[in-house]
LUMSEDO-978026 format. One record per residue (C-alpha): residue in one letter; residue number from 0; z, x, y. Coordinates in steps of 0.25 Angstrom, whole numbers, always signed. Example, Ala and Ser with C-alpha at 12.3 -4.5 7.8 and 13.67 -1.06 7.14 Angstrom:
+---+-----+-------+-------+-------+
: r :   k :    zz :    xx :    yy :
+---+-----+-------+-------+-------+
: A :   0 :   +31 :   +49 :   -18 :
: S :   1 :   +29 :   +55 :    -4 :
+---+-----+-------+-------+-------+
***
This chain:
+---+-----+-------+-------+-------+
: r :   k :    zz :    xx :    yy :
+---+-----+-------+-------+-------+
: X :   0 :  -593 :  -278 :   +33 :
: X :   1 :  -592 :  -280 :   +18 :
: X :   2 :  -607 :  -275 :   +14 :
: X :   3 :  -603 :  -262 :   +23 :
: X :   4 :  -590 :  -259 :   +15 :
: X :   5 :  -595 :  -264 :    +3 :
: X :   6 :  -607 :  -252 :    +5 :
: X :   7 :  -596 :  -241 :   +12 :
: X :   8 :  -589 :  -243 :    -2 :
: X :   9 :  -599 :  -241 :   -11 :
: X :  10 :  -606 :  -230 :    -3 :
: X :  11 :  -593 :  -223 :    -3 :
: X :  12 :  -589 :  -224 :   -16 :
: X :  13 :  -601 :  -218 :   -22 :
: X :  14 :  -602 :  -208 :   -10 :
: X :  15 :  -588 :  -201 :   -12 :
: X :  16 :  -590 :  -203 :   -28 :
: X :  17 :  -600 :  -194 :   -28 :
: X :  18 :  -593 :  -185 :   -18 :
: X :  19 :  -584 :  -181 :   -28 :
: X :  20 :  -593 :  -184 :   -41 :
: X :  21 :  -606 :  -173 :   -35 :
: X :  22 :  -596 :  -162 :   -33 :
: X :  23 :  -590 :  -163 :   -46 :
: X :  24 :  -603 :  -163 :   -53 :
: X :  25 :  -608 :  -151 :   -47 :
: X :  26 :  -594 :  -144 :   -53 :
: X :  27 :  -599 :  -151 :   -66 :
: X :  28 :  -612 :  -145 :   -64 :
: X :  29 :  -607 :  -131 :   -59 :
: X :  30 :  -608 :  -130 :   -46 :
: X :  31 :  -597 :  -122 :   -37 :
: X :  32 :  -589 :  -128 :   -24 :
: X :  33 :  -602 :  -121 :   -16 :
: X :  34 :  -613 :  -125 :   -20 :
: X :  35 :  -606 :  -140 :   -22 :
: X :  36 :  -603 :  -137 :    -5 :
: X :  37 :  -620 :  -135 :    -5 :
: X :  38 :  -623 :  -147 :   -11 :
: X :  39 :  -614 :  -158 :    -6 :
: X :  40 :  -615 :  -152 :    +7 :
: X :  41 :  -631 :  -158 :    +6 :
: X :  42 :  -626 :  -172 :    +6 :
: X :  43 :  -618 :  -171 :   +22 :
: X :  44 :  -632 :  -163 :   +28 :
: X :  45 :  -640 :  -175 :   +23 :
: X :  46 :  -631 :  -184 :   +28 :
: X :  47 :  -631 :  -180 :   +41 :
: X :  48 :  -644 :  -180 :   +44 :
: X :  49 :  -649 :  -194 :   +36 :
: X :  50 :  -637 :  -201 :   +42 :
: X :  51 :  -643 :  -199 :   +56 :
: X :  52 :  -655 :  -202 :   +53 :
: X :  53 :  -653 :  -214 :   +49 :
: X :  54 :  -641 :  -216 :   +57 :
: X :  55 :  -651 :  -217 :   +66 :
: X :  56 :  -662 :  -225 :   +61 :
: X :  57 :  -650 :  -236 :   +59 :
: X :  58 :  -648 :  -238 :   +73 :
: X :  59 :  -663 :  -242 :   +73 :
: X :  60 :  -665 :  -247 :   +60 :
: X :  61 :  -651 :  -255 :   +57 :
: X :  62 :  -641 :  -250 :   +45 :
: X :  63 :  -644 :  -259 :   +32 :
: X :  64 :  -654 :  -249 :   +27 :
: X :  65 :  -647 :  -239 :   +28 :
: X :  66 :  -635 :  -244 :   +18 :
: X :  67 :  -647 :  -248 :   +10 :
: X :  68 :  -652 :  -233 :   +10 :
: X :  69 :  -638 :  -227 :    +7 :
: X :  70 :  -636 :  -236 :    -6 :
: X :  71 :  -649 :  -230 :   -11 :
: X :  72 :  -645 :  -216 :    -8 :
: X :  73 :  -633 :  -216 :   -15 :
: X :  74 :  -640 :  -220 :   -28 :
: X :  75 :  -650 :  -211 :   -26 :
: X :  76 :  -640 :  -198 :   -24 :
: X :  77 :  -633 :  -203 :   -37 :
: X :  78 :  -647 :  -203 :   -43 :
: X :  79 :  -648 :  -188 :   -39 :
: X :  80 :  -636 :  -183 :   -44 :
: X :  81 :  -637 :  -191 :   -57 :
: X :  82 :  -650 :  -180 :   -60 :
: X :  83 :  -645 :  -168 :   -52 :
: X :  84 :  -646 :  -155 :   -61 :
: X :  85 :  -645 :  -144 :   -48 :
: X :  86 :  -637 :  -144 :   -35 :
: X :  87 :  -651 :  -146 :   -29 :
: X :  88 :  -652 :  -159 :   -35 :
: X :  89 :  -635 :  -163 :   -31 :
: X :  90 :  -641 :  -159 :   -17 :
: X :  91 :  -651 :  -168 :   -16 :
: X :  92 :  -643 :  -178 :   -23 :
: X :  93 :  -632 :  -175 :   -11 :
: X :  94 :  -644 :  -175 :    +1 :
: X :  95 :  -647 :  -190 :    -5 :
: X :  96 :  -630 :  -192 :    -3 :
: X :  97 :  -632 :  -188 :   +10 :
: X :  98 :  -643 :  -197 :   +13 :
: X :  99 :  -634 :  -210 :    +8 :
: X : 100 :  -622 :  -205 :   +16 :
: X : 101 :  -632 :  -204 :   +29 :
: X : 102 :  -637 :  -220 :   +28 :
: X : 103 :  -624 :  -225 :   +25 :
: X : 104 :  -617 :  -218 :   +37 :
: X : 105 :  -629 :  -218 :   +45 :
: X : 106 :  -626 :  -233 :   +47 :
: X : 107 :  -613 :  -237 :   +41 :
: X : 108 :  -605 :  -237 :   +54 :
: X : 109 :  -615 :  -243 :   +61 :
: X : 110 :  -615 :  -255 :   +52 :
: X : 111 :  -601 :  -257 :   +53 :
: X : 112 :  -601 :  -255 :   +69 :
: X : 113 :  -612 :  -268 :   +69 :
: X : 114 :  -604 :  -277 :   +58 :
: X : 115 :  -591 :  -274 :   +67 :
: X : 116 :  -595 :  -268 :   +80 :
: X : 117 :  -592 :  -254 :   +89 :
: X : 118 :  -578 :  -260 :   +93 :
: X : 119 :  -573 :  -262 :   +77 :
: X : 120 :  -582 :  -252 :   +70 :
: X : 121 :  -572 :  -240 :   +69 :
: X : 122 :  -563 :  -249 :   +61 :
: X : 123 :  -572 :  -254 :   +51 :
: X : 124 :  -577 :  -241 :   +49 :
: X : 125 :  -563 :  -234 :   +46 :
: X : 126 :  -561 :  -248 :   +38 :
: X : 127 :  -574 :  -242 :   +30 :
: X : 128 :  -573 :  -229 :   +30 :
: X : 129 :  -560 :  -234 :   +22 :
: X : 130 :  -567 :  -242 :   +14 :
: X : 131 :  -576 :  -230 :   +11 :
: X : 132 :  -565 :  -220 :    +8 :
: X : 133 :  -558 :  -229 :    -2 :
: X : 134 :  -571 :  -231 :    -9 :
: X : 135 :  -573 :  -214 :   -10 :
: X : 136 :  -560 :  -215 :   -15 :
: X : 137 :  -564 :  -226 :   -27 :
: X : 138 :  -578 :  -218 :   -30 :
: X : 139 :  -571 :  -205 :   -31 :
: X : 140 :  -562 :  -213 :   -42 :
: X : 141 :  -574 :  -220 :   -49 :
: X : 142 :  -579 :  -204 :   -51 :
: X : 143 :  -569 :  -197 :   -54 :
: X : 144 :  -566 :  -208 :   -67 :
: X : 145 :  -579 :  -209 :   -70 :
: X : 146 :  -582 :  -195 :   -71 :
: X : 147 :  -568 :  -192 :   -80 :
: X : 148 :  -576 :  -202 :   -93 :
: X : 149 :  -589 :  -199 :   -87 :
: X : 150 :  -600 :  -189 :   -84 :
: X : 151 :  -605 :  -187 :   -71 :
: X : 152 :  -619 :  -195 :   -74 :
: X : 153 :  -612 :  -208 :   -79 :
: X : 154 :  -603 :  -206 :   -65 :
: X : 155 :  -615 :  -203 :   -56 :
: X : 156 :  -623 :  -216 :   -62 :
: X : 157 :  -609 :  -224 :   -58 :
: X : 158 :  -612 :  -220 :   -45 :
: X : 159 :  -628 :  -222 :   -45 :
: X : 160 :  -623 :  -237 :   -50 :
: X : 161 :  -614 :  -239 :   -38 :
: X : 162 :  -627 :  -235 :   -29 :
: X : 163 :  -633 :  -246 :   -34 :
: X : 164 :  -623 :  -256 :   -30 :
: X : 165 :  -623 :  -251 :   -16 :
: X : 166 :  -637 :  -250 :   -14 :
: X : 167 :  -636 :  -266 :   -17 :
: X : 168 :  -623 :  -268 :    -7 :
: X : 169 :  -633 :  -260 :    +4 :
: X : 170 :  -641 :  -271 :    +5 :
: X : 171 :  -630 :  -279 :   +10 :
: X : 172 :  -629 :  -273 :   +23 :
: X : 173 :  -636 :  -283 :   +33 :
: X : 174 :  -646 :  -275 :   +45 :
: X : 175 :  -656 :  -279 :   +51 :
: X : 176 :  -670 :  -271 :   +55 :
: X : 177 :  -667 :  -266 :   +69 :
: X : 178 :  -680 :  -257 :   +71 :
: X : 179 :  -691 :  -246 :   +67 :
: X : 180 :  -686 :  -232 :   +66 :
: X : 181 :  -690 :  -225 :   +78 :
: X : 182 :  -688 :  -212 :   +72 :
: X : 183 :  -689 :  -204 :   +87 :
: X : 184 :  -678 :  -214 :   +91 :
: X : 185 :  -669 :  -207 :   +79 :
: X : 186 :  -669 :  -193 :   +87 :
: X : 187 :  -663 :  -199 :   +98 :
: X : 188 :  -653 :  -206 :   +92 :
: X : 189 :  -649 :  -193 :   +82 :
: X : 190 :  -649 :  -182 :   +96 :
: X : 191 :  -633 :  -180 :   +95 :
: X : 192 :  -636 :  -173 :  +110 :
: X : 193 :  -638 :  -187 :  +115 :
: X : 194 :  -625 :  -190 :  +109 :
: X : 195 :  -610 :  -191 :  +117 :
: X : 196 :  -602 :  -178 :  +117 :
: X : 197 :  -591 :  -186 :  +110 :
: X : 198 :  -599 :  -192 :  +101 :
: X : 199 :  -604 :  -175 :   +96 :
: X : 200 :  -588 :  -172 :   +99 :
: X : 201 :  -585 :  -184 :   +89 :
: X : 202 :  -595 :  -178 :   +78 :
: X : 203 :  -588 :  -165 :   +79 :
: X : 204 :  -575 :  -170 :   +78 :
: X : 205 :  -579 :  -176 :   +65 :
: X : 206 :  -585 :  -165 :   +59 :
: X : 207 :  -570 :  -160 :   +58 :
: X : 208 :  -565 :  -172 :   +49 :
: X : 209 :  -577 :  -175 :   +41 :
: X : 210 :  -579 :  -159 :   +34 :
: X : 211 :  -562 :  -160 :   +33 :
: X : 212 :  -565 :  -172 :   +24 :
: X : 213 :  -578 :  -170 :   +19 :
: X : 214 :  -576 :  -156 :   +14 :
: X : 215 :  -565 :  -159 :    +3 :
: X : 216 :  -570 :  -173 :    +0 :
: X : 217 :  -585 :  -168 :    -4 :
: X : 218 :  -582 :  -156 :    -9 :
: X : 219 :  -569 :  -150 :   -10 :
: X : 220 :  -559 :  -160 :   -17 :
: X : 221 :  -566 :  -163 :   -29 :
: X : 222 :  -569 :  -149 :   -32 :
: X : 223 :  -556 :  -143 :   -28 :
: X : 224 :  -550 :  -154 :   -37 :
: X : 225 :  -559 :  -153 :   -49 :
: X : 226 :  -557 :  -136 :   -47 :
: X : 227 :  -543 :  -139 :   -50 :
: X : 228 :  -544 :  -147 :   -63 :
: X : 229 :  -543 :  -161 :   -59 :
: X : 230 :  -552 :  -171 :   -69 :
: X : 231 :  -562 :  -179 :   -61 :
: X : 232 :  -555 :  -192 :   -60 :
: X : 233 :  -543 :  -185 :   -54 :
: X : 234 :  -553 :  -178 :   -44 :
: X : 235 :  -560 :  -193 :   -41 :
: X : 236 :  -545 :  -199 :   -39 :
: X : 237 :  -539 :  -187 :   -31 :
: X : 238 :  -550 :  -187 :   -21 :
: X : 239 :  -551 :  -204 :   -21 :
: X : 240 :  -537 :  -203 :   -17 :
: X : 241 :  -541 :  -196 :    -4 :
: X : 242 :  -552 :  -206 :    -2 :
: X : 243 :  -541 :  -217 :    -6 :
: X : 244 :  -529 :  -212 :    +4 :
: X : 245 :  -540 :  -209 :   +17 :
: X : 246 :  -546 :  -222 :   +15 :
: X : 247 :  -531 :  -231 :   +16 :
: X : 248 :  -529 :  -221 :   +28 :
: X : 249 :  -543 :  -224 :   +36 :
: X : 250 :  -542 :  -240 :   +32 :
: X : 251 :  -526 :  -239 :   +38 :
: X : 252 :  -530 :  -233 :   +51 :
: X : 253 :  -544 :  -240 :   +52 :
: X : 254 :  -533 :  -252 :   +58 :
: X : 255 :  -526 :  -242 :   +66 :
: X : 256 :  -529 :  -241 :   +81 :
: X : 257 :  -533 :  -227 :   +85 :
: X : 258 :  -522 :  -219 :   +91 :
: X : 259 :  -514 :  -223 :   +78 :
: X : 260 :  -526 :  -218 :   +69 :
: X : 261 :  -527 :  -207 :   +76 :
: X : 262 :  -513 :  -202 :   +74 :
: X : 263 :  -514 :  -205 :   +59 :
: X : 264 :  -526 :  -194 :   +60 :
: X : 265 :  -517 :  -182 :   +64 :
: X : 266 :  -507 :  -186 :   +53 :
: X : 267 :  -519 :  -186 :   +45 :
: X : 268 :  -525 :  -174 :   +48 :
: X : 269 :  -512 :  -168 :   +44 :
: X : 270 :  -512 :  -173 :   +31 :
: X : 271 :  -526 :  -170 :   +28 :
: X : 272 :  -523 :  -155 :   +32 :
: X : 273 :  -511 :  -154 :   +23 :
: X : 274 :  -517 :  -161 :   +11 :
: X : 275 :  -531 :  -150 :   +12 :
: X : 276 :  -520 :  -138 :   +15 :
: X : 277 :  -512 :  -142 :    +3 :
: X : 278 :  -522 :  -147 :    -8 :
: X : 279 :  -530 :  -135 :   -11 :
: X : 280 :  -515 :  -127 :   -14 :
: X : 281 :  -510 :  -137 :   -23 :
: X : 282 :  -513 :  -138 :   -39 :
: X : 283 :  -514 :  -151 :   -47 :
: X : 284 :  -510 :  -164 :   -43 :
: X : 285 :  -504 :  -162 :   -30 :
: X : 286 :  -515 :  -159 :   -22 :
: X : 287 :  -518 :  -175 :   -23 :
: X : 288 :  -508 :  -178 :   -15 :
: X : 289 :  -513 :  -169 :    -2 :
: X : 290 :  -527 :  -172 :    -5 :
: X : 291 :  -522 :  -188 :    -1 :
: X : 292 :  -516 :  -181 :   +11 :
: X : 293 :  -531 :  -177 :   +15 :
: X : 294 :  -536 :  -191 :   +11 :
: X : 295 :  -525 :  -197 :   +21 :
: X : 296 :  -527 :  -188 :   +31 :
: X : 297 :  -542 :  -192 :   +29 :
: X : 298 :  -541 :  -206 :   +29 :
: X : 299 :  -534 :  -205 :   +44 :
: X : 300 :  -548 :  -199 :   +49 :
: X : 301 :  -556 :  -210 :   +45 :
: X : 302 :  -553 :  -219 :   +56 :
: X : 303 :  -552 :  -208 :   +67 :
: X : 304 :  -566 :  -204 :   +62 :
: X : 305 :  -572 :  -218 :   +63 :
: X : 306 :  -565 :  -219 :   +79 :
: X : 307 :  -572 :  -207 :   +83 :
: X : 308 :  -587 :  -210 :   +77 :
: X : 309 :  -585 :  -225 :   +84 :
: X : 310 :  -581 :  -220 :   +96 :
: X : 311 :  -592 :  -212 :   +97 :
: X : 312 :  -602 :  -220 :   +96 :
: X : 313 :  -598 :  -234 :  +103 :
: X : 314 :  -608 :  -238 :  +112 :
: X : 315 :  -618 :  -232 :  +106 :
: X : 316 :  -632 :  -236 :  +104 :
: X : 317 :  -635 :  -229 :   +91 :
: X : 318 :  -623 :  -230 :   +83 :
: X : 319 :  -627 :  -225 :   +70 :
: X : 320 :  -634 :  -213 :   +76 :
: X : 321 :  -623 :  -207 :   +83 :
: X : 322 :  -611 :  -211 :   +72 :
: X : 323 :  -623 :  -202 :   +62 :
: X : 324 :  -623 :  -192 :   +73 :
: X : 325 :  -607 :  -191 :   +75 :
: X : 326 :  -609 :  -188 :   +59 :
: X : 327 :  -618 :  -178 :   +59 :
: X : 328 :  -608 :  -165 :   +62 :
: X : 329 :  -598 :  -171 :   +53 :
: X : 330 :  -608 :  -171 :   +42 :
: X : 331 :  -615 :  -158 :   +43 :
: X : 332 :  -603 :  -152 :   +45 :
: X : 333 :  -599 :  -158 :   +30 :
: X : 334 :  -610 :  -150 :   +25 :
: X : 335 :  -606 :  -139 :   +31 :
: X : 336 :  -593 :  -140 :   +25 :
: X : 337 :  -596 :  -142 :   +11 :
: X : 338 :  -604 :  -129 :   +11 :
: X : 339 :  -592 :  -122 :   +17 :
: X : 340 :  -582 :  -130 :   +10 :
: X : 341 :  -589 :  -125 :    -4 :
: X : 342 :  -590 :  -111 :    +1 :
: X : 343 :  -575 :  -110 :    +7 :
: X : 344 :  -569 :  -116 :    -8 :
: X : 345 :  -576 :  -104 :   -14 :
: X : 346 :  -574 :   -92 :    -6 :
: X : 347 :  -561 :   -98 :    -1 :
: X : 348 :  -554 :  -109 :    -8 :
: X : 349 :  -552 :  -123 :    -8 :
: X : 350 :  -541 :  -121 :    +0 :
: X : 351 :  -549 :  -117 :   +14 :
: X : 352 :  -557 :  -128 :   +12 :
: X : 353 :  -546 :  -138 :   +13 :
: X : 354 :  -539 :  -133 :   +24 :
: X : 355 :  -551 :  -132 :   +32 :
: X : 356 :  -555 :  -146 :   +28 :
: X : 357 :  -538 :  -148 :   +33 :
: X : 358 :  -540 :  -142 :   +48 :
: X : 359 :  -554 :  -149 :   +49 :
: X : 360 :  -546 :  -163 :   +48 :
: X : 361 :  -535 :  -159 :   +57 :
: X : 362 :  -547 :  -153 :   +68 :
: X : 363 :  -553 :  -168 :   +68 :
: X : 364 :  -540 :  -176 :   +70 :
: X : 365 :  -537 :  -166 :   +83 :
: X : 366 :  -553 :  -169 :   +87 :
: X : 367 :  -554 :  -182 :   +85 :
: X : 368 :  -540 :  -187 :   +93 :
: X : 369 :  -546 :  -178 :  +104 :
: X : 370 :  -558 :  -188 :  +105 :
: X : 371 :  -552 :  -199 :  +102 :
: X : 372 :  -544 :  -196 :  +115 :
: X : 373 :  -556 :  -193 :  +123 :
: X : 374 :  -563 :  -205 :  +119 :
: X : 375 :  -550 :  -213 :  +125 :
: X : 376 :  -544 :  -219 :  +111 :
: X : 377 :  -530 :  -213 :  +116 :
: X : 378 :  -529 :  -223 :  +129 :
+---+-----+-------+-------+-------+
***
C-alpha cells in the first residue's frame, strides 16, 4: 500500500493547497465572493463527468494509468494559473482541476480494494482518507507561509514543483493491461437506472455530508477569514487545523467497529452544527476554537462515508463505475452549492451559509444510520 499513500499524500497536499491558495488570489485580483462561487464551481462539474468516464474505462483498462494521468494534470492546472490574467483563464485552469481530481478518484478505491480486498477495504480507505486529510492540513500550512514572504507566483511554482515529484511517484503503481476500451461497454456500466435503489439512496445521502463540507472548505473559510483581517499564514494554519483535528478523528474511528463509529457521528454532527452556528457571530481569535469543533465533527464522517460506499458496491462486477456513480450527486451537488454559497454571502451574509452548511451535516448523520440499519450493520 506504500506507492498508493505515498501518491494520496502528495495529491492531497497540492489539491487543498490550492483550494485555499485560488480563492485568495482571485481576492488579490479583485474578484467578489460570487464570481469566486462561478469559477471554482467549474472544477466539481468537470469532475463528475471525467471521473465516470474513466471510472469506467478502469474497470476495462486497469488503474495504473490513470494515477499516471492525475500526476500530469496537477502540473498542467498549476501551469494555467501560473499565466491566468481573466476568470476565464482560472476557469479553465479549475476545469484541468477537475479532470485530476476525476482520475485519481475514478480508480483510487479500486486500487486499494485489489491490494487489500472487498472484505478490509473500508478500513484502509478511512486509514487514507486520514492520511489525505493530515496532508491538506500540511499544504494548507506550506501556502499560507509561503505566501506571507512571497508572491503568489513564487507559491504557485512550489506547487508546479511538487507536481513533478508526483508525476514521478505515479509510475510506481503496478497494473497490468487488462483490455481495449470498448467504449459501447462504458454506457452500460455508467446507466445509474441499472443501478440498486440503495446504491441511488446512498448517493443521495451523500450529497448531504459532501456540500456541508465542501461549501465552507472551498469557498467560505478562507474568504470569511481573510474578510476579517486574518494575514495568510494564520488563514493557512486556521483551516489546516480543521484538516488536522478531522484527520486524528477519521484515523481513531477507522479501528473502531461500526455501531461505536456510528455513535461517534451524532456527537459529531452536534459539534459540527454548533461550531458553523457560532463562528460567523464571533470576532478575532475565538472563532478557531469552533471552526476545530467543525473539523472534529468532520473527521467523525469520514469512516461512516467510506462504510456506506463499500457497502454499496460489494459484489459488484464494475467496482469503479458504480463508486464514480455513488459520486456523481454528491459532486454536481457541490457545484451547485458553490454558486449558491457565493450568492447566499452577498445577499445574505456569511452567517446563512454556515448554518445551512450546519443542518446539512446533521440531515446526513440521521440518513446515513437509517441505511446502515437497513443494510443490517445494527444485528
Amino acid at each position: 500500500m506504500d506507492e498508493l499513500r505515498i501518491i494520496n499524500f502528495l495529491d492531497a497536499f497540492i489539491t487543498n493547497a490550492l483550494s485555499v491558495l485560488i480563492p485568495l488570489l482571485l481576492v488579490s485580483r479583485g474578484a467578489d465572493v460570487v464570481e469566486i462561487g462561478f469559477i471554482v464551481s467549474m472544477s466539481p462539474v468537470i469532475f463528475v463527468v471525467s471521473r465516470s468516464i474513466f471510472a469506467a474505462m478502469s474497470d476495462q483498462v486497469g488503474v495504473r494509468r490513470f494515477f499516471i494521468l492525475n500526476g500530469a494534470m496537477n502540473v498542467v492546472s498549476i501551469m494555467i494559473y501560473m499565466v491566468a490574467s481573466s476568470p476565464l483563464t482560472f476557469s479553465v485552469g479549475k476545469m484541468f482541476e477537475g479532470v485530476r481530481n476525476g482520475t485519481i478518484w475514478a480508480v483510487n478505491r479500486t486500487a486499494v480494494m485489489i491490494k487489500r480486498g472487498k472484505g478490509n477495504a473500508a478500513e484502509e480507505m478511512s486509514k487514507v482518507q486520514a492520511i489525505r486529510t493530515a496532508s491538506a492540513a500540511m499544504g494548507i500550512v506550506a501556502v499560507g507561509a509561503l505566501l506571507q514572504g512571497h508572491s503568489f507566483e513564487v507559491t504557485l511554482l512550489f506547487f508546479m514543483l511538487l507536481g513533478f515529484v508526483l508525476l514521478g511517484a505515479s509510475f510506481l503503481v503496478e497494473g497490468r493491461r487488462k483490455a481495449k476500451v470498448k467504449f459501447g461497454k462504458i454506457f452500460e456500466q455508467l446507466d445509474f437506472r441499472s443501478k440498486s435503489d440503495f446504491l441511488k439512496r446512498t448517493s443521495l445521502v451523500l450529497i448531504l455530508q459532501s456540500v456541508a463540507t465542501t461549501v465552507p472548505l472551498t469557498l467560505i473559510l478562507p474568504l470569511f477569514l481573510n474578510e476579517m483581517g486574518y494575514d495568510y499564514w494564520l488563514i493557512g494554519l486556521v483551516v489546516a487545523a480543521y484538516y488536522l483535528v478531522s484527520a486524528v478523528v477519521a484515523f481513531f474511528l477507522s479501528k473502531k467497529g461500526e455501531i461505536y463509529v456510528f455513535v461517534c457521528m451524532w456527537v459529531g454532527a452536534f459539534l459540527f452544527l454548533f461550531g458553523a452556528a457560532a463562528v460567523p457571530f464571533l470576532q478575532g481569535v475565538w472563532v478557531i476554537p469552533f471552526i476545530l469543533l467543525m473539523g472534529i465533527g468532520d473527521g467523525t464522517s469520514v469512516p461512516v462515508w467510506e462504510i456506506l460506499i463499500f457497502n454499496s458496491v460489494r459484489s459488484k462486477k464494475d467496482v469503479s463505475s458504480d463508486i464514480a456513480l455513488l459520486h456523481t450527486p454528491p459532486n454536481l451537488s457541490n457545484a451547485v452549492g458553490l454558486i449558491l454559497g457565493g450568492v447566499l454571502v452577498k445577499s445574505v451574509g456569511y452567517w446563512s451559509v454556515f448554518l445551512l452548511c450546519g443542518v446539512l451535516f446533521a440531515l446526513f448523520s440521521y440518513f446515513s444510520t437509517k441505511l446502515l440499519r437497513e443494510a443490517m450493520y445494527f444485528e
